[in-house]
LOFI-163019 format. One record per residue (C-alpha): residue in three letters; x, y, z. Coordinates in steps of 0.1 Angstrom, whole numbers. Layout:
N
<kegu ALA, c1 X, c2 Y, c3 Z>
...
***
This chain:
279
<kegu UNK, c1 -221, c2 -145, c3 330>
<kegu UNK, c1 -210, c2 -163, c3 363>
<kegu UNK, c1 -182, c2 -154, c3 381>
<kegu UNK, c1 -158, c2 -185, c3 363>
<kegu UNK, c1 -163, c2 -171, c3 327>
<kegu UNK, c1 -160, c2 -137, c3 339>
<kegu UNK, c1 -119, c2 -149, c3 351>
<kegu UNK, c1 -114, c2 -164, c3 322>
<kegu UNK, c1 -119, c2 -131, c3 304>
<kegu UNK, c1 -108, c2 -112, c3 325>
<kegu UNK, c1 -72, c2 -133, c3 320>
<kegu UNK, c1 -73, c2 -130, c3 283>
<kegu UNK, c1 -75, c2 -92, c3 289>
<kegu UNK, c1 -49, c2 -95, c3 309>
<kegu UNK, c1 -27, c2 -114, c3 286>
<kegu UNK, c1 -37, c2 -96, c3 256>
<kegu UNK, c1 -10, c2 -78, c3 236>
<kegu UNK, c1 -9, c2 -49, c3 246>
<kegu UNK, c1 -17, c2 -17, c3 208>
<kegu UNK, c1 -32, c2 12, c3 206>
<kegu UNK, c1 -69, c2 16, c3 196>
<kegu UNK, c1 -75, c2 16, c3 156>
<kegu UNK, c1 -101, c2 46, c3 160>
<kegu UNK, c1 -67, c2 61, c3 179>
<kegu UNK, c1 -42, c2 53, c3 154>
<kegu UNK, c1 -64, c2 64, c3 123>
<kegu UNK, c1 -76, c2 98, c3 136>
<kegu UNK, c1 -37, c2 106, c3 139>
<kegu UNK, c1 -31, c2 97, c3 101>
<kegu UNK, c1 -60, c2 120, c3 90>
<kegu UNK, c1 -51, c2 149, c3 110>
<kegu UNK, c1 -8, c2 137, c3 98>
<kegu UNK, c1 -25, c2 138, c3 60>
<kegu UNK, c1 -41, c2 174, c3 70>
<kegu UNK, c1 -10, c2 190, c3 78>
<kegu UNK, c1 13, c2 173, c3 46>
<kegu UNK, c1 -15, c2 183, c3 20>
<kegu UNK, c1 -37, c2 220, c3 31>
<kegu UNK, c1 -67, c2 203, c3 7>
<kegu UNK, c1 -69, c2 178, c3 32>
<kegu UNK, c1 -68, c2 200, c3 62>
<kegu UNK, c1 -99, c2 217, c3 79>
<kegu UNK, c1 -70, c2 243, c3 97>
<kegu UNK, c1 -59, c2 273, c3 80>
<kegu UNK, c1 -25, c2 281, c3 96>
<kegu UNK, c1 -20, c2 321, c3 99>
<kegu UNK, c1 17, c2 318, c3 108>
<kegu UNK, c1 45, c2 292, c3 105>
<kegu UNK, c1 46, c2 295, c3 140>
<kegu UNK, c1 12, c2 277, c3 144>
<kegu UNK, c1 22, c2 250, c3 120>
<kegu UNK, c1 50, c2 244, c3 137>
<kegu UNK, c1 30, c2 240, c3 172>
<kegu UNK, c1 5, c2 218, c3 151>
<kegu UNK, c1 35, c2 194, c3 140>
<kegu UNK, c1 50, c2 193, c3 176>
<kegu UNK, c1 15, c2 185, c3 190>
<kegu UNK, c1 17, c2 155, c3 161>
<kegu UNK, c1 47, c2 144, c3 169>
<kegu UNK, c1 41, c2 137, c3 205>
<kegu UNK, c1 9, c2 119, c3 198>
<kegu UNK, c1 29, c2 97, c3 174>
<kegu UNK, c1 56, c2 91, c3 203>
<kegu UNK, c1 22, c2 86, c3 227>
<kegu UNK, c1 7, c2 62, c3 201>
<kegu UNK, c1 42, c2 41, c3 196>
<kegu UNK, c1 41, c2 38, c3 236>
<kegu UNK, c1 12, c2 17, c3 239>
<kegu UNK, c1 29, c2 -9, c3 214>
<kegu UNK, c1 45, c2 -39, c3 230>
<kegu UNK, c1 56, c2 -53, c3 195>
<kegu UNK, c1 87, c2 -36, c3 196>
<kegu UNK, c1 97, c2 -27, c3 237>
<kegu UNK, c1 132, c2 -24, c3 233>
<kegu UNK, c1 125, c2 3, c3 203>
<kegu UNK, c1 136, c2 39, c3 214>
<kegu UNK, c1 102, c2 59, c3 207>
<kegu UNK, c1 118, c2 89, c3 208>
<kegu UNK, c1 145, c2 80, c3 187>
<kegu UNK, c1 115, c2 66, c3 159>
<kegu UNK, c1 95, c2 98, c3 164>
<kegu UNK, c1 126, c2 116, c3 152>
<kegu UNK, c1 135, c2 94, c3 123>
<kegu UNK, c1 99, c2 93, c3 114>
<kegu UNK, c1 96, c2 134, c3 114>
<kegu UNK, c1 131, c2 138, c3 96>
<kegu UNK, c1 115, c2 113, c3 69>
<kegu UNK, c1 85, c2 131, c3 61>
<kegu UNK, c1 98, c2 152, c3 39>
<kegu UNK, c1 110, c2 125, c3 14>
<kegu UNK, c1 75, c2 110, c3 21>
<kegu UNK, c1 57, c2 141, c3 13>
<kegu UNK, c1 78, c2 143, c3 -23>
<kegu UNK, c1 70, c2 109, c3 -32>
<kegu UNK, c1 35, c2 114, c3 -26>
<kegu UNK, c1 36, c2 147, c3 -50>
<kegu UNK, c1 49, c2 126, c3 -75>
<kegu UNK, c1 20, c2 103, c3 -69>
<kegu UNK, c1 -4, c2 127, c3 -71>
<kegu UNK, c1 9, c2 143, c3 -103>
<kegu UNK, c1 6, c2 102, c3 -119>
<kegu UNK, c1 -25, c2 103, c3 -108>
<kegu UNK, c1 -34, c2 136, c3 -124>
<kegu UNK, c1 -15, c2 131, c3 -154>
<kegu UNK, c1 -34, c2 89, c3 -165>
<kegu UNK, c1 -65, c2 100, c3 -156>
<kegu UNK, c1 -80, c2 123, c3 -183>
<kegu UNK, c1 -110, c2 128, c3 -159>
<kegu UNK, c1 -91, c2 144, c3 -129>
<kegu UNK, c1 -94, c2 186, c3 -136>
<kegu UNK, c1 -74, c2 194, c3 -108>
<kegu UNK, c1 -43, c2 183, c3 -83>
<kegu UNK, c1 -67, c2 196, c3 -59>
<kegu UNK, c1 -93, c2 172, c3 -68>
<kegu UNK, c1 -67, c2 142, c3 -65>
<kegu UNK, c1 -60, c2 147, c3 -34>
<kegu UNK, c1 -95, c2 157, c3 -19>
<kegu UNK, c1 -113, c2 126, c3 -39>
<kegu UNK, c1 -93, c2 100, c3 -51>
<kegu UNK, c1 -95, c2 69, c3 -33>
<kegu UNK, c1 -58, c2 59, c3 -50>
<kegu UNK, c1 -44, c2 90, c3 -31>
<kegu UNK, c1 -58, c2 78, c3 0>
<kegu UNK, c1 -45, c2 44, c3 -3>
<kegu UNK, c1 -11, c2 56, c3 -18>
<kegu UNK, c1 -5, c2 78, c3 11>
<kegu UNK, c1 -15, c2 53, c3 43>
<kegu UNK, c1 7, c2 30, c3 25>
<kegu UNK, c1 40, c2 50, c3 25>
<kegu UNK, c1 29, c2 61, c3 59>
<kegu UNK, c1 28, c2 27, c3 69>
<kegu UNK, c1 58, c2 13, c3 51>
<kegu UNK, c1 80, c2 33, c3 73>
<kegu UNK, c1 66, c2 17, c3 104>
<kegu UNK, c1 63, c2 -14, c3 87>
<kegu UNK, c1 100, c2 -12, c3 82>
<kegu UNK, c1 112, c2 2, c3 118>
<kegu UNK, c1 88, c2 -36, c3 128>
<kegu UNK, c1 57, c2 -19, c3 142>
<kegu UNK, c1 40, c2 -42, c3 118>
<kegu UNK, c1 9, c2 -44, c3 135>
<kegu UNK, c1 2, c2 -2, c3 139>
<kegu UNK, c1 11, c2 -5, c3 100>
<kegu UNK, c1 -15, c2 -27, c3 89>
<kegu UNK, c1 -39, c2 -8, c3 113>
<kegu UNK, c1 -30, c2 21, c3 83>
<kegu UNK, c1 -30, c2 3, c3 53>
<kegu UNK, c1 -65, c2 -20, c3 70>
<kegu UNK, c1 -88, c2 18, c3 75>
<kegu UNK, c1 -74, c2 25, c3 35>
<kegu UNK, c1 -84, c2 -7, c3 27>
<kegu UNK, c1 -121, c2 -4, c3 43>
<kegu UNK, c1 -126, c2 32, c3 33>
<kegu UNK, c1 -111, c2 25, c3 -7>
<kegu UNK, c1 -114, c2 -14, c3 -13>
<kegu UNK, c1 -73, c2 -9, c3 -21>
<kegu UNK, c1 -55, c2 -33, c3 -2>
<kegu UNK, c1 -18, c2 -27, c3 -1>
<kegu UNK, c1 4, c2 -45, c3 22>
<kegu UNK, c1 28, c2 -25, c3 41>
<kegu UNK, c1 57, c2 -48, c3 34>
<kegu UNK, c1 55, c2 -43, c3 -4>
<kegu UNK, c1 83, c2 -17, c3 -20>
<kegu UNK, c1 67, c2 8, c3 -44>
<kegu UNK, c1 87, c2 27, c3 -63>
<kegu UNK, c1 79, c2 64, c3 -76>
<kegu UNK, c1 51, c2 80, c3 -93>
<kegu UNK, c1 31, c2 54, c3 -90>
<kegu UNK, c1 -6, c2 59, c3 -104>
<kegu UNK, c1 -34, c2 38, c3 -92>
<kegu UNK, c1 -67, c2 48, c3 -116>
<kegu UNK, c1 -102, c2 37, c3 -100>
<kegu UNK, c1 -87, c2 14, c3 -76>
<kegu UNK, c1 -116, c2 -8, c3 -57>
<kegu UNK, c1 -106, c2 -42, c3 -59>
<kegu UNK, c1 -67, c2 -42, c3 -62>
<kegu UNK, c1 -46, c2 -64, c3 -41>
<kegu UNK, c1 -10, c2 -59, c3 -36>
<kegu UNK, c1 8, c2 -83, c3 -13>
<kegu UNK, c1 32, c2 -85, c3 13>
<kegu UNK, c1 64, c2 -91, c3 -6>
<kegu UNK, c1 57, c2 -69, c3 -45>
<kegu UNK, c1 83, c2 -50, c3 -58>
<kegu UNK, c1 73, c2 -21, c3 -81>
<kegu UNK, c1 92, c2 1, c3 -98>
<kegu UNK, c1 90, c2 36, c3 -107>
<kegu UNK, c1 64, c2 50, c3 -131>
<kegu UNK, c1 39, c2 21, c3 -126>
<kegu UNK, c1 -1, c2 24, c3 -137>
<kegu UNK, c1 -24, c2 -3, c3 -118>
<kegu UNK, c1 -60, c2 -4, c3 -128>
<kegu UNK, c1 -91, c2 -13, c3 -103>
<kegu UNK, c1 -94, c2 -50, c3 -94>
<kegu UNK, c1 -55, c2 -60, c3 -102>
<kegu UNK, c1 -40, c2 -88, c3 -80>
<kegu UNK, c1 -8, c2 -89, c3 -73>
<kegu UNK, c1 -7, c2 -122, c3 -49>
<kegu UNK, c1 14, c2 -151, c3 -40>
<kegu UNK, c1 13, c2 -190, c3 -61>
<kegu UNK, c1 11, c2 -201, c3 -23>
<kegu UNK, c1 -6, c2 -195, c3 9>
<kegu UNK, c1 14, c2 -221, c3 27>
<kegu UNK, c1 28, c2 -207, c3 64>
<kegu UNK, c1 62, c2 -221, c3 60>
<kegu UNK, c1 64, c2 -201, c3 30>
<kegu UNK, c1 61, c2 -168, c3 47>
<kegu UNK, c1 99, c2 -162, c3 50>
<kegu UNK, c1 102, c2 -163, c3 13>
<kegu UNK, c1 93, c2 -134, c3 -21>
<kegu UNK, c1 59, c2 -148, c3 -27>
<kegu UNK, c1 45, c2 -123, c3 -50>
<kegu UNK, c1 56, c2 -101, c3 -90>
<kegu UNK, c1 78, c2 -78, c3 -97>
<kegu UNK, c1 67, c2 -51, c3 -119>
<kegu UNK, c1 96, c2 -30, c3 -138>
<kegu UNK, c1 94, c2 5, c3 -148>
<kegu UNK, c1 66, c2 21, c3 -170>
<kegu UNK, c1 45, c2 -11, c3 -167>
<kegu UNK, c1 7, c2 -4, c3 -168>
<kegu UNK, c1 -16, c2 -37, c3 -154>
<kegu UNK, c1 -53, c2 -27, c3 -172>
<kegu UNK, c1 -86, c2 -40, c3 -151>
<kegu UNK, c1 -87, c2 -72, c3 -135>
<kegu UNK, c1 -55, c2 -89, c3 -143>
<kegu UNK, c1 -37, c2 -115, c3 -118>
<kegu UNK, c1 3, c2 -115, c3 -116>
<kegu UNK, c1 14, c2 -147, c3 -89>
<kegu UNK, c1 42, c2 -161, c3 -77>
<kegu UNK, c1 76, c2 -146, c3 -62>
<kegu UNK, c1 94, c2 -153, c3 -92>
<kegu UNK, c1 72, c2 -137, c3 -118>
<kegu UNK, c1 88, c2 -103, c3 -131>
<kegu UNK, c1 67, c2 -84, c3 -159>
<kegu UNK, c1 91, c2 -65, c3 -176>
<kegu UNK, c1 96, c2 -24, c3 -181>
<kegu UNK, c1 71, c2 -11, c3 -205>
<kegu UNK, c1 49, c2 -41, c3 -208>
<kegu UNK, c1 15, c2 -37, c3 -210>
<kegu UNK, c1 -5, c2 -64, c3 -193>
<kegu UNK, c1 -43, c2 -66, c3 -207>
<kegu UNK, c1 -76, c2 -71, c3 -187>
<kegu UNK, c1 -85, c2 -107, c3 -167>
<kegu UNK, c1 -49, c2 -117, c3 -182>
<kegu UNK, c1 -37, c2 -145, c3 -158>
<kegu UNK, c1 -2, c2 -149, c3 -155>
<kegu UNK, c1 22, c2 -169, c3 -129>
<kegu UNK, c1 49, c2 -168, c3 -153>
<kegu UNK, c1 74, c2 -139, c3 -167>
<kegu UNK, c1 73, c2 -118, c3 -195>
<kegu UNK, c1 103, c2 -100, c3 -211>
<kegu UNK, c1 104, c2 -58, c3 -213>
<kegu UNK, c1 81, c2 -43, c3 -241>
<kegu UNK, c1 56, c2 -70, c3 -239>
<kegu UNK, c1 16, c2 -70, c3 -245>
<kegu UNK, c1 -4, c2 -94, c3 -229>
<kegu UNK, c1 -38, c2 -96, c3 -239>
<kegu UNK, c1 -73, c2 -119, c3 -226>
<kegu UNK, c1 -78, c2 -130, c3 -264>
<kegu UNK, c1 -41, c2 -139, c3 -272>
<kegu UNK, c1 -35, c2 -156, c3 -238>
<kegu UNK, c1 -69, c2 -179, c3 -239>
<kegu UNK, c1 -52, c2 -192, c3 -275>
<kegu UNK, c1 -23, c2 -197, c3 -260>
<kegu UNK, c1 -36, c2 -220, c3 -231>
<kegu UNK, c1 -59, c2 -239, c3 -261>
<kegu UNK, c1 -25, c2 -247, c3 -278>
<kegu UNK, c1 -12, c2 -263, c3 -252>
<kegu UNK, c1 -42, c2 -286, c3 -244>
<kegu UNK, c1 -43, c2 -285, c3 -208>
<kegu UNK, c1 -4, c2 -281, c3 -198>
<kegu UNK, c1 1, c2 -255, c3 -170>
<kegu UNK, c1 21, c2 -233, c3 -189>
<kegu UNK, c1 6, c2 -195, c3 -192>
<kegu UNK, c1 31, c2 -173, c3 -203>
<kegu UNK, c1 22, c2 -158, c3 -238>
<kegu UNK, c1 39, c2 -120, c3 -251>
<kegu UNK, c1 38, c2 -104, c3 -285>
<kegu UNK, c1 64, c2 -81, c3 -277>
<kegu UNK, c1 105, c2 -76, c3 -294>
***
């Protein structure tokens, strides 16, 4: 390289925003998973005392890691660290409730144990609610940098930005896409290879709820796609595998591949791809 190239690099380094290293940021969610769930853990603690050092030793490599981000300089780090700690414990009970959805739809899992230690859905669950928080408090970029290691080690890919309620259940997982601006609800089943996506990919349209809303007790079987910001799939629907649907569907509905191809036969090439058989 001569000496010409070499400045011009050397000025996009030095212009570069300025974030912590992924490797960084993802070795201090496993070791932050290892001390929320033991099975996770390779430490056995032998007195609260040493837990307690292991969470202060934590929580000033979080306030270390949130110091090298530039997206938010006028943010108090301390102040984050702080709310961040005094959060985990809400954090940690939504995940339990997870892990007990988990447990509970999958007839294969023999153990909670076995959830947590194995199950790509876990792992994806937790490095979203993880990252939500700092998604929220707009360190948007360390969040994807969570939600992005999930999404290479599980094939999940859950925004950050989405809001997922409660005991939420993800069975198999590899494949599922859940974007930026979902809303789900409480008590909500999601089988591999679900999209959850967006009608548009316009820029302009970033602003705006791009992508479903799924209402309690909805289970989405393999394979189905749910677009658009204004499509809301109603509680206790069940929404069949490869289903396509950019329209809503009232509570108590079941959506199904067969009934939905008649349905688009019948109306001989109109856009309109709602079909339900439900009360």
């Amino acid at each position: 390289m001569d000496k010409t190239y070499l400045q011009q690099l050397f000025e996009e380094h030095r212009r570069a925003e300025r974030c912590p290293s992924p490797v960084l940021v993802v070795a201090f969610f496993n070791r932050l998973l290892g001390l929320l769930f033991p099975e996770f853990s390779n430490i056995r603690f032998r007195s609260v005392r040493e837990l307690e050092i292991r969470s202060r030793e934590l929580q000033d490599e979080f306030c270390q890691i949130l110091r090298k981000c530039t997206e938010c300089k006028n943010t108090n780090v301390e102040e984050v660290t702080k709310a961040f700690w005094a959060a985990l414990p809400g954090i940690k009970e939504n995940l339990e409730l997870d892990v007990q959805a988990i447990y509970e739809g999958d007839p294969a899992a023999k153990s909670r144990t076995e959830v947590v230690r194995t199950y790509p859905g876990f792992y994806a669950i937790t490095s979203y609610r993880i990252a939500h928080f700092l998604y929220e408090k707009d360190y948007k970029l360390l969040a994807r940098m969570i939600t992005e290691n999930a999404h290479s080690h599980t094939g999940i890919d859950i925004h950050p930005g989405s809001r997922i309620g409660r005991h939420f259940c993800i069975d198999h997982g590899t494949g599922i896409v859940i974007g930026e601006t979902t809303v789900i609800h409480d008590h909500v089943k999601v089988y591999q290879g679900v999209t959850l996506g967006a009608m548009s990919v316009r820029k302009e349209d970033a602003a705006i709820k791009r992508h479903p809303t799924i209402e309690e007790y909805v289970v989405i079987y393999a394979g189905a796609t749910i677009l658009g910001g204004n499509t809301v799939i109603g509680k206790h629907s069940v929404i069949g595998g490869s289903v396509w649907l950019t329209s809503s569907v009232p509570p108590w509905s079941r959506i199904t591949y067969i009934a939905h191809q008649e349905s688009r036969k019948a109306t001989k090439g109109s856009h309109h791809n709602m079909d339900y058989n439900g009360s």
